[in-house]
N, C-alpha and C positions, 0 to 999 in steps of 0.2 A: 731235510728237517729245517733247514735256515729260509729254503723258500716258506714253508708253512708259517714258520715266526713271524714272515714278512706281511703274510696272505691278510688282508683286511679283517676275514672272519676272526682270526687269531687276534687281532690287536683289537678288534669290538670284544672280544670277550675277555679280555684283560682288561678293559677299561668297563662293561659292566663288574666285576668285580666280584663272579662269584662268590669267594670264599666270604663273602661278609652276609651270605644268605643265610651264615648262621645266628645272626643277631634275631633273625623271621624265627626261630626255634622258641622263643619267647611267647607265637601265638598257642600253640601245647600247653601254654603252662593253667590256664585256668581248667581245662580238660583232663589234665590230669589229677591236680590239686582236689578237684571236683567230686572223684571215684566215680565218674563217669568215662572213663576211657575207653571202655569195651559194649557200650549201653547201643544197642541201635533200636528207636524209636520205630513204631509200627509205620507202615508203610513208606517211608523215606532210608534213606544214607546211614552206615553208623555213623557214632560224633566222630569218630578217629577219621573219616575217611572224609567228613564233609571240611572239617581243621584242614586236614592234609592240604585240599583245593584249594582254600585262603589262603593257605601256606604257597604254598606257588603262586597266585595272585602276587602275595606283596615281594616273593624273590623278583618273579618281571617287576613290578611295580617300584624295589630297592634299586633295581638295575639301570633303570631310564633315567631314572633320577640319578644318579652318579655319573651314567655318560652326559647327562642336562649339565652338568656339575662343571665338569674337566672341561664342554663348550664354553662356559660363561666365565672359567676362573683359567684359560689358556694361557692366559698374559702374564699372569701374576705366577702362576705355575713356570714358567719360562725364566723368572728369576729363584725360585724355590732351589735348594741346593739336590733335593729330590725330587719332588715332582717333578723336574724338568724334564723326565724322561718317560713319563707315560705319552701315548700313543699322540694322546692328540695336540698334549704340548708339544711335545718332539716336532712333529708336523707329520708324522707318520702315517697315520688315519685322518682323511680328508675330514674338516668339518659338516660338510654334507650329506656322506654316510653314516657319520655317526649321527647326527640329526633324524634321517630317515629310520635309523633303526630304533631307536627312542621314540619318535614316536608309533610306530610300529609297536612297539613293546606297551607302550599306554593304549592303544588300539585293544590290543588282545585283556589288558587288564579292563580296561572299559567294556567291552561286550564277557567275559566270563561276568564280574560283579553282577551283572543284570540278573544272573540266575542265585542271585544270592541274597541273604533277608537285606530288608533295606538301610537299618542300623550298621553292618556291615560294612554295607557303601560309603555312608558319610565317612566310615571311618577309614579307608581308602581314599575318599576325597580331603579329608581332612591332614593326614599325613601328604599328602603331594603338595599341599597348600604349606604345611610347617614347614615341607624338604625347601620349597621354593623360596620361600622368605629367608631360611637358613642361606641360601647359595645367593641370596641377593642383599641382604638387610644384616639378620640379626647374627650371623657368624662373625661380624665385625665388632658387634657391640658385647662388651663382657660383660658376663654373668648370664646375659639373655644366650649366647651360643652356649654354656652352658646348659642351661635352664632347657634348649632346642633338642641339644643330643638327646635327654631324658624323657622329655614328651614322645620322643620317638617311639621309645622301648612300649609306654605305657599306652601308647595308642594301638604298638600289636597285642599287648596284653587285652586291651579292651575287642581287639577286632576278633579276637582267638574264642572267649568268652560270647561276644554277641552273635557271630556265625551260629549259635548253638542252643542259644539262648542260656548259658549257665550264670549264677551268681556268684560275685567274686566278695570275700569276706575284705573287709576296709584294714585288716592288719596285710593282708597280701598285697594291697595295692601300695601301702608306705614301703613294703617290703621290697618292690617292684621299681618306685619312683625312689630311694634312698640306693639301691644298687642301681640303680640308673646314670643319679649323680655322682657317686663316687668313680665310675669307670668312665664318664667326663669329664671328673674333673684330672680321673689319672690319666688320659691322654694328652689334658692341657699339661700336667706335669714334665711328660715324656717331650710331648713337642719343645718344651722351653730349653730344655736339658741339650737335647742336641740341636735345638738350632742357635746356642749359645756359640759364640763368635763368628754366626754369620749374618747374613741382610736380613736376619728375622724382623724388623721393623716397617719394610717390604712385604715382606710374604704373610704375616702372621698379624696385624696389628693390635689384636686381641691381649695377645703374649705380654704386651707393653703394658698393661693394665693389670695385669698380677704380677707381682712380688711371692719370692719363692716363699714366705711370709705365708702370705693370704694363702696359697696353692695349699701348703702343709695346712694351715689352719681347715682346711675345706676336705682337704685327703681325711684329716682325721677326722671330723665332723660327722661325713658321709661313711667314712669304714666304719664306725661303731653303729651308726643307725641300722646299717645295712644287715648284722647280725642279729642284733635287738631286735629290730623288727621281727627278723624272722623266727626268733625266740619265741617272740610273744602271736604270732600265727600260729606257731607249732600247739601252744599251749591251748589255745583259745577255739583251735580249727577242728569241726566237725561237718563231717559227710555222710550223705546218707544214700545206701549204695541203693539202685533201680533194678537189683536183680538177685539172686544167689548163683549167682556164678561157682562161686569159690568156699568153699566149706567154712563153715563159723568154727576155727581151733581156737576162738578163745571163751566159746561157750559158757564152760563153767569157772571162768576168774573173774576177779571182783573187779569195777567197772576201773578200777585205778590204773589198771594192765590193759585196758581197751583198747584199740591202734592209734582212737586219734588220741591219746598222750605218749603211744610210741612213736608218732612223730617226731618227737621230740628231740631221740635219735639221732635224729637227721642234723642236729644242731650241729655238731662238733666239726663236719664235713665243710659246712659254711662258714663258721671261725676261721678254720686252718684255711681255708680257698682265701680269704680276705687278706691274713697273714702272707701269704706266699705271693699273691698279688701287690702287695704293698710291698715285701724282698723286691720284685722285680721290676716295679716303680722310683725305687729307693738306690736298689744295688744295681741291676743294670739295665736302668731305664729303657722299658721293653712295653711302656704302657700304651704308646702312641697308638697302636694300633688291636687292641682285645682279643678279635678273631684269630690273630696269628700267635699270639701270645700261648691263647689256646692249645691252636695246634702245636706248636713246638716245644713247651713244657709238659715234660711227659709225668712229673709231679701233679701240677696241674689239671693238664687233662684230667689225669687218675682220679684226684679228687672230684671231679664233677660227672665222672661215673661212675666214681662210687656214691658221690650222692644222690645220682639219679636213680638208678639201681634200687640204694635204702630206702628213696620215699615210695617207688614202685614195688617194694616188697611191703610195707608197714600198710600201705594203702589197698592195696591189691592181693596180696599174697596171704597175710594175715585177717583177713576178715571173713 
């Protein structure tokens, strides 16, 4: 077991980073939103299956870019009181491997996009171009690293949508860029928290630039938009489904009971998700990193299966 830990492949996939490929779950979301999840289009791909592709696109595509990441911020990771011990700061994994396998993994995202609409592409080329400027430019400079995390989100939301060609309503997109920011700006929170009595001035220069002040003012700013928004989606969002799949049970009610304002439903899911995220931003600073946060709050979790679950029942199930 301790050779395999040692084994190059091991530490290249520890430093792509899978577990953060679930930020890429974000290209589903105008597909679903959509009540086109299950639609396949005469003679081509269903949408579920053509998403899916994208979707793997930008996991390789997340991955390169992270090991790009840990090559270019080695030095600075070397005095990090954590990152000091990922693969290739440690010195563990040669910088030439992991090189090769980056670009290798841009290789393969580059020849799949080809078979893909071309709106799509840019938006692959255009996320490699933000990751880029992120790990050289603007992760130094605050508000703009900020402002970088959340472009991220909203450009797989866009690439999720254009793969498919769906229309995405402008309350989901505030709803999309407002939870975007707030889960950047609770990571700059978490990061402050614990790297408070050590060379964070060093490692973080950004940090220096917020005031636990500003951070709060911005946590809360962003956690109320982030539900509101979605409030005002819920209320406002209609879909129009491309098939009869699924029996019409709400036939004979009056249009007040119709699904899309039982979406609406789905509100309280998202309140209590934002509350319990701000508990563990707050109580014990666990925001640094979302994906994990994720996984290991079994509260949490819960919540965002259960609300994934009620919009896939009110959307789907219901109509």
């Amino acid at each position: 077991m301790q050779s395999i830990k040692n084994s190059y492949l091991y530490l290249l996939l520890r430093t792509a980073r899978p577990r953060q490929w679930m930020k890429n779950i974000a290209i589903y979301a105008s597909l679903v939103f959509s009540g086109m999840f299950f639609y396949t289009p005469a003679n081509s791909l269903p949408y579920a299956i053509i998403v899916t592709i994208a979707f793997v696109i930008f996991c390789f595509l997340t991955s390169s870019v992270y090991i790009i990441n840990d090559i270019i911020d080695r030095e600075a990771d070397r005095n990090h009181p954590f990152k000091k011990k990922r693969p290739i700061a440690s010195g563990e994994l040669p910088v030439w491997f992991a090189f090769s396998a980056a670009m290798l993994l841009l290789f393969f995202v580059f020849v799949a996009s080809l078979y893909m609409p071309f709106f799509f592409r840019a938006m692959v080329a255009a996320y490699l171009i933000l990751q880029l400027l992120y790990v050289n430019w603007t992760k130094h400079i605050a508000i703009f690293d900020v402002v970088s995390i959340a472009s991220g989100f909203l450009i797989r939301i866009y690439a999720g949508a254009l793969v498919v060609n769906l229309h995405m309503s402008v309350w989901f997109l505030l709803t999309v860029i407002s939870a975007s920011l707030f889960l950047a700006v609770g990571k700059r929170q978490s990061e402050r928290t614990l790297l408070e009595g050590t060379n964070a001035g060093e490692t973080r220069k950004t940090l220096k630039r917020y005031s636990q002040r500003l951070l709060d003012q911005y946590t809360s700013m962003f956690a109320n938009a982030t539900w509101l928004t979605y409030a005002l989606f819920t209320f406002q969002n209609e879909f129009i489904r491309p098939d009869e799949r699924f029996g019409t049970l709400y036939a004979f009610l009056p249009k007040t009971l119709h699904n899309q304002k039982l979406l609406m439903l789905t509100v309280p899911f998202v309140i209590f998700g934002v509350m319990k995220y701000l508990q563990l931003i707050y109580e014990d600073n666990k925001g640094e990193s979302p994906e994990v946060v994720l996984i290991r709050d079994k509260t949490l979790l819960l919540t965002v299966f259960m609300f994934g679950l009620s919009v896939f029942v009110v959307i789907y199930g219901l109509t």
